[in-house]
SERO-4910 file (N, C-alpha, C, O; in steps of 0.05 Angstrom, whole numbers):
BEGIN
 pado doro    nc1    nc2    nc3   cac1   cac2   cac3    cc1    cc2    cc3    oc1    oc2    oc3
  Unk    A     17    -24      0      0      0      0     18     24      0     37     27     15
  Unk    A      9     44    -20     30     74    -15     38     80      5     42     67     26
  Unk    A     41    101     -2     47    129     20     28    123     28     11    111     14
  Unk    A     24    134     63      5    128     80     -8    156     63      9    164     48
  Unk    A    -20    164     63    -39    182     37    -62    174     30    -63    157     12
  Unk    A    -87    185     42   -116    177     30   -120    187     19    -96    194     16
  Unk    A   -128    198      7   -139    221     -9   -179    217     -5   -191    214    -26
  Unk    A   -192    217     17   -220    212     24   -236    210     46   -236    187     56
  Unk    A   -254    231     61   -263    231     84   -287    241     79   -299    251     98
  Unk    A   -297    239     53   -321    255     52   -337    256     61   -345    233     63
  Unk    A   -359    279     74   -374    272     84   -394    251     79   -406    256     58
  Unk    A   -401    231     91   -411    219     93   -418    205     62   -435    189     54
  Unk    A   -396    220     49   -404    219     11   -431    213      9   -440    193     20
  Unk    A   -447    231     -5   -468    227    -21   -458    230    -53   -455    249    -68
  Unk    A   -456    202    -57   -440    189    -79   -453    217    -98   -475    223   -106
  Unk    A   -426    230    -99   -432    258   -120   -442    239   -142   -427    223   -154
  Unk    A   -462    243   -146   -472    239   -176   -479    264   -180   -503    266   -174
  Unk    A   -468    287   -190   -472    316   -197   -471    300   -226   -449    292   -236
  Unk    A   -497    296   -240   -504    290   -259   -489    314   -287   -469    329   -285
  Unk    A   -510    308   -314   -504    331   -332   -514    355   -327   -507    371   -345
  Unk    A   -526    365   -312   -539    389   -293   -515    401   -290   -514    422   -303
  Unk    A   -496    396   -279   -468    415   -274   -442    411   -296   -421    423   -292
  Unk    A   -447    397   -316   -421    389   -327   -417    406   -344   -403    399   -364
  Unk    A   -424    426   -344   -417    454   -355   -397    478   -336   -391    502   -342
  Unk    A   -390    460   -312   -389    483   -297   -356    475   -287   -343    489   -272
  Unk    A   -349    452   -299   -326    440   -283   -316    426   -309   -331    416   -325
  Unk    A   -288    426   -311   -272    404   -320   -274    382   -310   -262    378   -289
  Unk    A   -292    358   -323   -293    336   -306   -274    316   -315   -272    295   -301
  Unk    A   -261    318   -334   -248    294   -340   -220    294   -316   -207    274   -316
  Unk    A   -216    306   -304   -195    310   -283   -211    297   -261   -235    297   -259
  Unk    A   -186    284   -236   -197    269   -213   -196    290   -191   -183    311   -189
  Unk    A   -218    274   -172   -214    298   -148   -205    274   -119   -212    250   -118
  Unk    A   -191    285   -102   -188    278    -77   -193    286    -53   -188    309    -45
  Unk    A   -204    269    -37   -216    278    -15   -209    258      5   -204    235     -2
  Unk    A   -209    267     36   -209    240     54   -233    230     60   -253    242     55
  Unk    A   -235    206     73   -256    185     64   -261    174    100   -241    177    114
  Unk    A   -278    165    110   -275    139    131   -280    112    122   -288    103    101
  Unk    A   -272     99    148   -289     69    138   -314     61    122   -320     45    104
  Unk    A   -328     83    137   -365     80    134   -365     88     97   -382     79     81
  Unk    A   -345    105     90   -352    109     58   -338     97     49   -341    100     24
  Unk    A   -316     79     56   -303     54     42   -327     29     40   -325     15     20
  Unk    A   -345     24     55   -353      8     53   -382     11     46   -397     -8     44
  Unk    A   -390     39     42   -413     41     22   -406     40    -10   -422     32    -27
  Unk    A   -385     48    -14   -376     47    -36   -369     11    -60   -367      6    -84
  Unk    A   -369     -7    -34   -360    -28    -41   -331    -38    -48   -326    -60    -59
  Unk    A   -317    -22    -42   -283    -24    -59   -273    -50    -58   -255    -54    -75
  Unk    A   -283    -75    -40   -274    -95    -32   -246    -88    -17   -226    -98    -27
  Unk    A   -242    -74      1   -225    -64     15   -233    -64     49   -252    -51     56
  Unk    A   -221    -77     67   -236    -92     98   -224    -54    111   -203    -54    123
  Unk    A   -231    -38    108   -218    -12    126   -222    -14    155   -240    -27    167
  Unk    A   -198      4    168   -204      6    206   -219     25    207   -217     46    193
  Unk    A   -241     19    229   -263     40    241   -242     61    260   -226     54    277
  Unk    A   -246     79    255   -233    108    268   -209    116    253   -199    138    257
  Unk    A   -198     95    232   -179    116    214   -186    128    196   -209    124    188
  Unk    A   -174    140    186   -182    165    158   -164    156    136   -142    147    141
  Unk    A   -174    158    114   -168    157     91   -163    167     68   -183    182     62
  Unk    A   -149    168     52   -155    184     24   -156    166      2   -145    144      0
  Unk    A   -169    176    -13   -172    167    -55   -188    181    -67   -208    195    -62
  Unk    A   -169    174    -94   -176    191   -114   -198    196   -123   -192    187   -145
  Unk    A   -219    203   -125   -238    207   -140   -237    206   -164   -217    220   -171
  Unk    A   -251    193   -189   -249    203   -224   -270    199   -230   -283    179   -226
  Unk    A   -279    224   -245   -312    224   -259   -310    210   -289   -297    218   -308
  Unk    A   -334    177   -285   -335    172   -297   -352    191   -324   -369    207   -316
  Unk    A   -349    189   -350   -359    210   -366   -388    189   -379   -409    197   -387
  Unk    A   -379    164   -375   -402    148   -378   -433    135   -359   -451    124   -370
  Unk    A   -431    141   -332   -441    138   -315   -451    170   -305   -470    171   -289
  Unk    A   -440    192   -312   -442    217   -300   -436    223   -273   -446    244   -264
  Unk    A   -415    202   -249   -408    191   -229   -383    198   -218   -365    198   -235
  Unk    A   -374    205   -188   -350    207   -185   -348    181   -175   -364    177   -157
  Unk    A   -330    157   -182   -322    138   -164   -287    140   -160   -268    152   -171
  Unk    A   -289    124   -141   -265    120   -123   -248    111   -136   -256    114   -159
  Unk    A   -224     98   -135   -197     96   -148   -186     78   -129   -169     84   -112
  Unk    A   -198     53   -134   -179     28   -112   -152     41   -112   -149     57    -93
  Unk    A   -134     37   -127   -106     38   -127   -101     59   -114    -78     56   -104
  Unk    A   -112     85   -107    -96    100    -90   -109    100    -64   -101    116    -47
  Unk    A   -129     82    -58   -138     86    -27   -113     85    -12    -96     69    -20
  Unk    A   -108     96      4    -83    100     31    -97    109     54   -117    124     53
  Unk    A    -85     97     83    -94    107    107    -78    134    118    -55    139    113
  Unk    A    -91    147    130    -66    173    142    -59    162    165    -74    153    183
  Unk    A    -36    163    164    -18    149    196    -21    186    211     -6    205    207
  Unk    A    -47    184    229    -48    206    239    -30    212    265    -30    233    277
  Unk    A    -13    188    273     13    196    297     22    208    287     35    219    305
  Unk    A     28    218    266     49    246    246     47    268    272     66    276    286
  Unk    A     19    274    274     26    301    285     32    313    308     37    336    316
  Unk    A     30    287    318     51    285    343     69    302    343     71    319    360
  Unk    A     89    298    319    119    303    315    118    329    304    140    341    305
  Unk    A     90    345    290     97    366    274     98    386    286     95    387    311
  Unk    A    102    410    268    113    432    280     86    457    270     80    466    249
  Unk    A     78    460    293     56    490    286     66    513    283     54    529    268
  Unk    A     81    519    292     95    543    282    102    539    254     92    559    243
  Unk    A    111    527    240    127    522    218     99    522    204     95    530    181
  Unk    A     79    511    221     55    501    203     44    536    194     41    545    171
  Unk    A     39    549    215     37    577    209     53    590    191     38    607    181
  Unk    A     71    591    182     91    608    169     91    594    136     96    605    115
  Unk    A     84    565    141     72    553    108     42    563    104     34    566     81
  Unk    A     23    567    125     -5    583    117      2    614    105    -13    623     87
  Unk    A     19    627    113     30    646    109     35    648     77     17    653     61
  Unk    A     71    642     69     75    634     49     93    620     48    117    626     55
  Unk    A     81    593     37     96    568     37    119    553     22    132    532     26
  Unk    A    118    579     -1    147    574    -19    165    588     -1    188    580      0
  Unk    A    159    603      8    191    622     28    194    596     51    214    601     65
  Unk    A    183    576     58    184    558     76    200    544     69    223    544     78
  Unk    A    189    525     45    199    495     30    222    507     17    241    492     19
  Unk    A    231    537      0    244    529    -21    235    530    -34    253    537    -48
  Unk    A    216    530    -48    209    515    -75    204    543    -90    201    563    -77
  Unk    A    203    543   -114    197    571   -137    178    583   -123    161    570   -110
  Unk    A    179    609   -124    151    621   -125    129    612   -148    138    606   -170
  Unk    A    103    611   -145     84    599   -173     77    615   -189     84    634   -175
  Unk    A     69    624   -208     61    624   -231     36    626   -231     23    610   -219
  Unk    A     22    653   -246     -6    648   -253    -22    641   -230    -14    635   -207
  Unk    A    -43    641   -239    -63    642   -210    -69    614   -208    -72    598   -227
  Unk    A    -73    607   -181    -77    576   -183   -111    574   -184   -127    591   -176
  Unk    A   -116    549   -194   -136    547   -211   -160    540   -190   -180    532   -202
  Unk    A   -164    541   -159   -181    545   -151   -194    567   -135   -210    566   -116
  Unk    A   -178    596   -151   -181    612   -141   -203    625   -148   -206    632   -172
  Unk    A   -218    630   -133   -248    639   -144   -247    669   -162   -231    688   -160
  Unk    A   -269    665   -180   -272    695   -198   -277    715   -191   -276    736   -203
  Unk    A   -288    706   -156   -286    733   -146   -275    747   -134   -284    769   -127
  Unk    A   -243    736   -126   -223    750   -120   -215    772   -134   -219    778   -158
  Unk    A   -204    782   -120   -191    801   -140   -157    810   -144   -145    829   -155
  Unk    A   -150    785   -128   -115    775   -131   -107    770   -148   -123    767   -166
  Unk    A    -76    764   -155    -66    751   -182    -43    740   -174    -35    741   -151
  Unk    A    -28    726   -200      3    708   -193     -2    696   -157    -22    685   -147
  Unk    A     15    700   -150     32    682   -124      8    686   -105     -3    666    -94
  Unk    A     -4    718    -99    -10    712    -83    -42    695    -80    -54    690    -59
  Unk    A    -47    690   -102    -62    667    -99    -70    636    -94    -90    622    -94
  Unk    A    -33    632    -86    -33    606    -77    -25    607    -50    -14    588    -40
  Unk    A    -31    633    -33    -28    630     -3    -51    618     10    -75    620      3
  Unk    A    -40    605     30    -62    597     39    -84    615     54   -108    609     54
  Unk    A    -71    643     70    -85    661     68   -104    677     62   -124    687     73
  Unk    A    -87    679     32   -108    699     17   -137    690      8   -155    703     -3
  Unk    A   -137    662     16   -177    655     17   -180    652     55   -196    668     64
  Unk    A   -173    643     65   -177    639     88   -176    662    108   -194    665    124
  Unk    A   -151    682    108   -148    701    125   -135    695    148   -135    673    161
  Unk    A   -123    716    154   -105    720    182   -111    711    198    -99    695    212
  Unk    A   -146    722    202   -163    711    222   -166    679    219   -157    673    242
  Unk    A   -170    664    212   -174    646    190   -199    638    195   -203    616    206
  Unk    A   -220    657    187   -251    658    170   -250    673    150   -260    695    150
  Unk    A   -242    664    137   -244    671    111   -265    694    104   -258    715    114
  Unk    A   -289    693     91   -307    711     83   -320    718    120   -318    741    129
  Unk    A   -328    702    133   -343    706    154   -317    732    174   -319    751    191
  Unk    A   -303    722    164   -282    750    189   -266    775    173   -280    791    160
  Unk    A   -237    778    176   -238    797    167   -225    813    133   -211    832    126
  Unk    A   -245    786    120   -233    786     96   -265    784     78   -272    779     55
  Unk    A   -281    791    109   -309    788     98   -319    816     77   -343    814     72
  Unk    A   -312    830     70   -300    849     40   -278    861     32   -258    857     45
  Unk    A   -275    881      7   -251    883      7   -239    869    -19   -250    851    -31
  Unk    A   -215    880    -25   -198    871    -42   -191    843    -39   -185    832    -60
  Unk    A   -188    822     -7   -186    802     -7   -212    775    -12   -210    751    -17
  Unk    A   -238    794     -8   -263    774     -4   -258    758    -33   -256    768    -56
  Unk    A   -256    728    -23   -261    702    -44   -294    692    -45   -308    685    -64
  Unk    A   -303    695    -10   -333    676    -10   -329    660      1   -349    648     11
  Unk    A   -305    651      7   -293    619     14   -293    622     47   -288    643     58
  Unk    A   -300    597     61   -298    602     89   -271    599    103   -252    598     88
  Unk    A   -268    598    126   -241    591    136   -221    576    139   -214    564    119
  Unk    A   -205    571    162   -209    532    170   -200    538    194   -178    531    202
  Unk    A   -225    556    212   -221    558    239   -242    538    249   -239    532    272
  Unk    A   -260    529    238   -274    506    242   -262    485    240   -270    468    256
  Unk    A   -246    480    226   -236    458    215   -217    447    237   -205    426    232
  Unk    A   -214    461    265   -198    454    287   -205    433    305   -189    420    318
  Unk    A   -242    430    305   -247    409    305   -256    379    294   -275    366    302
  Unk    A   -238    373    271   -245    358    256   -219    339    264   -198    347    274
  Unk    A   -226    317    259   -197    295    262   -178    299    253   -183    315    235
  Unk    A   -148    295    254   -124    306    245   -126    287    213   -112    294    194
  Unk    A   -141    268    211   -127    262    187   -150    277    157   -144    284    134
  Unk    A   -181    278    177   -193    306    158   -177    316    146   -171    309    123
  Unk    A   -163    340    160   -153    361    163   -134    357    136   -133    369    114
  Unk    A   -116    331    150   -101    325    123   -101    318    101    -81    320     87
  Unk    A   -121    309     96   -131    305     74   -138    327     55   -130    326     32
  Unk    A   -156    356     67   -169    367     60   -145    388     47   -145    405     29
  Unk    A   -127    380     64    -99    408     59    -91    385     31    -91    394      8
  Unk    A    -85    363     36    -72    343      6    -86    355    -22    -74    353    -44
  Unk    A   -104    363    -20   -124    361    -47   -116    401    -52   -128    398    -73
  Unk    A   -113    414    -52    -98    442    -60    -74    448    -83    -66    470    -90
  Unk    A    -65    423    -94    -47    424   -113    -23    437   -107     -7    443   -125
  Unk    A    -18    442    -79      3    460    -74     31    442    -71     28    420    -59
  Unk    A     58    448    -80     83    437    -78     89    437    -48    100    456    -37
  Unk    A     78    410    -33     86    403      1     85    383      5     68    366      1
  Unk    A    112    382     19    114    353     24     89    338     51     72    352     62
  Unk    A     93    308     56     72    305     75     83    314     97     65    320    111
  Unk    A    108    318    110    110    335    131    109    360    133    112    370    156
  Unk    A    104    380    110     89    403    106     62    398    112     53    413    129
  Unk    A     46    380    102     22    387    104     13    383    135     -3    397    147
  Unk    A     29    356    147     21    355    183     30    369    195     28    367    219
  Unk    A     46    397    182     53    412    206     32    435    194     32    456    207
  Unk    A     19    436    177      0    455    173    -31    450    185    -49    464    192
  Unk    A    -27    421    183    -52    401    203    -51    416    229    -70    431    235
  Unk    A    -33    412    244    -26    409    264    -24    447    280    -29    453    303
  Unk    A    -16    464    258    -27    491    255    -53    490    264    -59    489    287
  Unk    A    -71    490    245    -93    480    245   -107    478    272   -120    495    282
  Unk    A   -101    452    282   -107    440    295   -103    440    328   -112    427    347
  Unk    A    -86    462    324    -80    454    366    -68    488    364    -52    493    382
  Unk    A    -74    508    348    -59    539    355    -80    560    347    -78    580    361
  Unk    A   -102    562    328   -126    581    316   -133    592    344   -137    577    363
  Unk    A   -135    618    345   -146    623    362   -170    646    360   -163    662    343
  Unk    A   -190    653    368   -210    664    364   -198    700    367   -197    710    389
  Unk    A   -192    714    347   -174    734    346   -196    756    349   -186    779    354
  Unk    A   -229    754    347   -238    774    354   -242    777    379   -257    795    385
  Unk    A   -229    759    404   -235    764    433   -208    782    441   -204    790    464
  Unk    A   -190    789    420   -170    809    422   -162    831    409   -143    844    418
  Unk    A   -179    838    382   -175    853    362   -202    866    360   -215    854    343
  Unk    A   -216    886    369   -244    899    363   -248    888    332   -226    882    322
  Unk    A   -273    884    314   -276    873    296   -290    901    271   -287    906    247
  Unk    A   -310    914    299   -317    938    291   -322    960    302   -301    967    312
  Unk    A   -342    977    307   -347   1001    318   -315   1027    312   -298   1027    295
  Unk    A   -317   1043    332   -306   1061    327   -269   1053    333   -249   1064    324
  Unk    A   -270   1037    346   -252   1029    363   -233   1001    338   -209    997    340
  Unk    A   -246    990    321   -242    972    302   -203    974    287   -187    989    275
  Unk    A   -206    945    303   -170    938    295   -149    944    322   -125    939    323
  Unk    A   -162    952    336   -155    968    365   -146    937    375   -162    919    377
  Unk    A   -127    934    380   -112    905    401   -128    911    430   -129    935    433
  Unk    A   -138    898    450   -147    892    475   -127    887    493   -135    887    516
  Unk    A    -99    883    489    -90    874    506    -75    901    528    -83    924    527
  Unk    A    -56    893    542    -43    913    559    -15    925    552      4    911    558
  Unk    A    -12    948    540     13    959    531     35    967    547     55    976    535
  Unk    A     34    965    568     65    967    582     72    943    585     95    936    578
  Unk    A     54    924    596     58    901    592     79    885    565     97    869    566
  Unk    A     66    899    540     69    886    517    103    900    516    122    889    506
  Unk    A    102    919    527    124    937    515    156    926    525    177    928    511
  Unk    A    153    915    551    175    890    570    177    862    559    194    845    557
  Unk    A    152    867    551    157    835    525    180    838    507    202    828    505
  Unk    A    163    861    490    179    870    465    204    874    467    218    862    451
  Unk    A    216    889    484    244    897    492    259    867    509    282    860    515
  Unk    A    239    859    513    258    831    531    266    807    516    250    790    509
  Unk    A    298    807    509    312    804    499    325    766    505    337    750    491
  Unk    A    314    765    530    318    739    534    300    718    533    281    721    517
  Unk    A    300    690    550    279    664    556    256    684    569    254    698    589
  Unk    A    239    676    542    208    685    555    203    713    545    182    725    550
  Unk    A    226    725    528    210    751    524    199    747    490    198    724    482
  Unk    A    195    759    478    186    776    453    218    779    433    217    776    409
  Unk    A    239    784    444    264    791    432    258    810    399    272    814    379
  Unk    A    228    817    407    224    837    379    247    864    373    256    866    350
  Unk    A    257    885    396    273    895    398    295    898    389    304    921    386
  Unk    A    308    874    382    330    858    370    331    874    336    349    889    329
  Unk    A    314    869    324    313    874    300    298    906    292    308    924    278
  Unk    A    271    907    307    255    927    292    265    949    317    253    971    315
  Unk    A    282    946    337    285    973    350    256    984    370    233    975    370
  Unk    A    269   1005    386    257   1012    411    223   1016    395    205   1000    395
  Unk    A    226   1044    381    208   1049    360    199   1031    346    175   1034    344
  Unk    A    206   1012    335    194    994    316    197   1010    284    178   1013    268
  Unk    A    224   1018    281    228   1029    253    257   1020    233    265   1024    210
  Unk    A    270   1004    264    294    997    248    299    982    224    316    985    207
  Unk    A    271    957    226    262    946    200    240    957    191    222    960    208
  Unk    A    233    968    161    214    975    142    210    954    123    224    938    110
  Unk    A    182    960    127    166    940    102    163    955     77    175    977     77
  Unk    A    152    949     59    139    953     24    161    984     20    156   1008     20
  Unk    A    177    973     18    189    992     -3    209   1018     17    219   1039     10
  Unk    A    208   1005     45    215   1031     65    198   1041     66    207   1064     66
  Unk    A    170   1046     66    154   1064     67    133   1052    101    116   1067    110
  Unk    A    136   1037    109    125   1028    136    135   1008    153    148    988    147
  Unk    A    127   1016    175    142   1005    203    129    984    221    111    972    209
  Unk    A    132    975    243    122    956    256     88    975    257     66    966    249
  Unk    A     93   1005    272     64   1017    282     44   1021    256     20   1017    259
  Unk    A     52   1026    237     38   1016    211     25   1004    208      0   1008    207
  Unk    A     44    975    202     28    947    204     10    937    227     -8    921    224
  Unk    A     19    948    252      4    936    269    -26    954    272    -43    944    287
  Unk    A    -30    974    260    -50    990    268    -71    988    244    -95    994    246
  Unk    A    -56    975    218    -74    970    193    -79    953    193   -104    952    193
  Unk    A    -67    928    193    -70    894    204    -66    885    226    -48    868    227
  Unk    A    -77    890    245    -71    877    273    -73    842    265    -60    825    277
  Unk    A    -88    835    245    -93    811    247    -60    787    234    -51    765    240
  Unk    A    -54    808    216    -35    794    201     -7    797    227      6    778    233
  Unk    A     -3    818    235     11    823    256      9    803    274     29    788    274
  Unk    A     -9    796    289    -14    777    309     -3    748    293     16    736    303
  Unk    A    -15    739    272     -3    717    261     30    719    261     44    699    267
  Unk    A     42    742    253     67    744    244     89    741    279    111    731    284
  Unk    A     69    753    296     83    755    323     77    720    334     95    708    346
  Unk    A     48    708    328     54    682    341     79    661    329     96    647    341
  Unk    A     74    665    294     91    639    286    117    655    266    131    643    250
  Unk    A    117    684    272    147    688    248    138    692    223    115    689    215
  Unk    A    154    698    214    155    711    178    173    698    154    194    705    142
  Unk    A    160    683    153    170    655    123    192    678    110    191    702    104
  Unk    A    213    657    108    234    666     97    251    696    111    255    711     92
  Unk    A    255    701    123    259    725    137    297    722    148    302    698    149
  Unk    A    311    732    151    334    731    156    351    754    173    363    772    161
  Unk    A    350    751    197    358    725    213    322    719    216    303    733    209
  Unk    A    321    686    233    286    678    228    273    691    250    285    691    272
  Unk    A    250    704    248    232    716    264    223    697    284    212    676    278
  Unk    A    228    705    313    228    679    326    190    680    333    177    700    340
  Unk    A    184    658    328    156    654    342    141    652    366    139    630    378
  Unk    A    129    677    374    126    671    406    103    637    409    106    629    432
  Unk    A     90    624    398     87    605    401    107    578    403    105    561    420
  Unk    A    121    578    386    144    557    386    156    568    425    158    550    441
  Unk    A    160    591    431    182    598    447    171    598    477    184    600    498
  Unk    A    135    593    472    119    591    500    109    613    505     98    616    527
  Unk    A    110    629    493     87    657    504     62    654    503     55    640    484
  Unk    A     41    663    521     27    655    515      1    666    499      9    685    485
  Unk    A    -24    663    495    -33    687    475    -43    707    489    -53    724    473
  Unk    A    -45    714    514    -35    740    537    -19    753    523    -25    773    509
  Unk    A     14    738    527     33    750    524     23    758    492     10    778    489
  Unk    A     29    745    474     24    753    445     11    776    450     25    797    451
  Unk    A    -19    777    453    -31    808    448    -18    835    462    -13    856    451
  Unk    A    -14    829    483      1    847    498     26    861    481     32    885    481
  Unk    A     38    839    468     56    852    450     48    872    429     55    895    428
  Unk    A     32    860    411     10    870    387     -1    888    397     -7    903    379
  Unk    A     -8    898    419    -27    918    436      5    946    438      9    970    434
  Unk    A     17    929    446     46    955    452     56    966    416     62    989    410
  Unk    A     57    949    404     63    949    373     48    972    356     58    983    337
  Unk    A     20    977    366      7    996    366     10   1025    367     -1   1043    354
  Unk    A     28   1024    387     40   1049    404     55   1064    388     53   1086    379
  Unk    A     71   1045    386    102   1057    364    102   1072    342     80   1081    338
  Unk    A    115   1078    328    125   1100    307    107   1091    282    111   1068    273
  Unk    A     87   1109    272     81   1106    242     94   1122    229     95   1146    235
  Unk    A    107   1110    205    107   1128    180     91   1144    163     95   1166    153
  Unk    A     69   1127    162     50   1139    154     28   1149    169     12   1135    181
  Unk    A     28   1182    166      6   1186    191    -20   1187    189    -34   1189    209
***
């Protein structure tokens, strides 16, 4: 049997028979993958004995004669969900982020092909995992719910309680260049770090984008240089101006006062590809106290732009 790799958990599959009614609307001669359980291994009939409580993947391929998605004996695989034991959420964060500055791998090309028409992105940054999901990660429902980023697409802050090998599955089927220990540490992101970012970030009213947390507090973080602090200081300075973003034209107080949300992500898990590496207050034990507190002091600091 492969790579431990299912590719199938569907819900409860209601054997897509998306008849000729939709086959205008999709390339069907291409396969799709999804994870699977027992219970749809064995409605399916595969002649395959599956374990009750593991997860699965296979291929899907629409038959063009039946009008039918069926399954793909040969690639059924189980997910060995002890993986994520071992993985890394931080790392998993900074591949939701952007995942070629992670792996290595080229930046992509052209927009990837399940990017909805109603974005209004192009090239690379349409294969972040972000740019449908969001900082927040609710996608349309939070704060990507209009705007130059709105896709329609929901999050995968729900998706925290779904089984780890769901999860994995659901991340396998994206077409994106990752290995399977990319994708369990993006599971595993996922899965044990999302945190509900409007119980720290006002969402709206007058006050909207405003951090909740405590700024002197945040500010001993930031400057604390050793075990347990923030060691932000190090690089972006008292002010928060020694490093500039987009072109030199903005600073930590910038970013943190226009995107608190992307900020907060960038202070829990670091900044893909970054040199020296942005340490992650999650990997390092802060906790998401400490985190806002920081993001709340980050606030404070020097804008360039006023």
């Amino acid at each position: 049997m492969k790579a431990k790799l299912l590719l199938v958990t569907v819900l409860g599959l209601l054997v897509i028979s998306t008849r000729a009614a939709f086959a205008g609307d999709v390339d069907w001669s291409k396969s799709s993958a999804s994870p699977v359980d027992a219970d749809t291994i064995t409605i399916f009939g595969l002649g395959y004995a599956p374990t009750p409580g593991v997860a699965y993947n296979v291929d899907f391929k629409f038959n063009q004669t039946t009008l039918i998605f069926e399954p793909v004996l040969s690639t059924l695989a189980s997910i060995d969900e002890s993986r994520l034991g071992t993985a890394d959420a931080a790392r998993g964060g900074r591949l939701y982020d952007k995942w070629w500055k992670v792996t290595g791998a080229n930046e992509p090309t052209g927009n990837h092909s399940r990017y909805p028409s109603t974005g209004q992105k192009s090239g690379a940054d349409t294969w972040r995992c972000k740019e449908c999901h969001g900082w927040d990660n609710k996608g349309k429902d939070g704060a990507y719910a209009s705007g130059s980023h709105y896709t329609g697409l929901a999050g995968v802050y729900d998706a925290r309680n779904k089984n780890s090998g769901y999860v994995f599955g659901k991340i396998s089927q994206h077409g994106l260049t990752l290995s399977e220990q990319d994708i369990w540490d993006l599971t595993k992101f996922i899965k044990e770090t999302l945190v509900e970012m409007d119980k720290y970030i006002n969402f709206t009213g007058a006050s909207k984008k405003a951090a909740t947390g405590d700024a002197t507090l945040g500010k001993a973080l930031y400057e604390n240089t050793g075990t347990g602090g923030g060691q932000c200081v190090l690089c972006h300075g008292a002010d928060g101006t020694a490093l500039k973003f987009d072109g030199g034209t903005l600073a930590v107080g910038d970013v943190a006062n226009d995107n608190p949300w992307e900020t907060l992500h960038k202070i829990r898990f670091g900044h893909p590809g970054s040199s020296p590496a942005m340490p992650s207050a999650v990997a390092n034990g802060l906790t998401i106290t400490d985190q806002i507190n920081i993001l709340t002091h980050a606030q404070t600091l020097t804008k360039l732009v006023p």
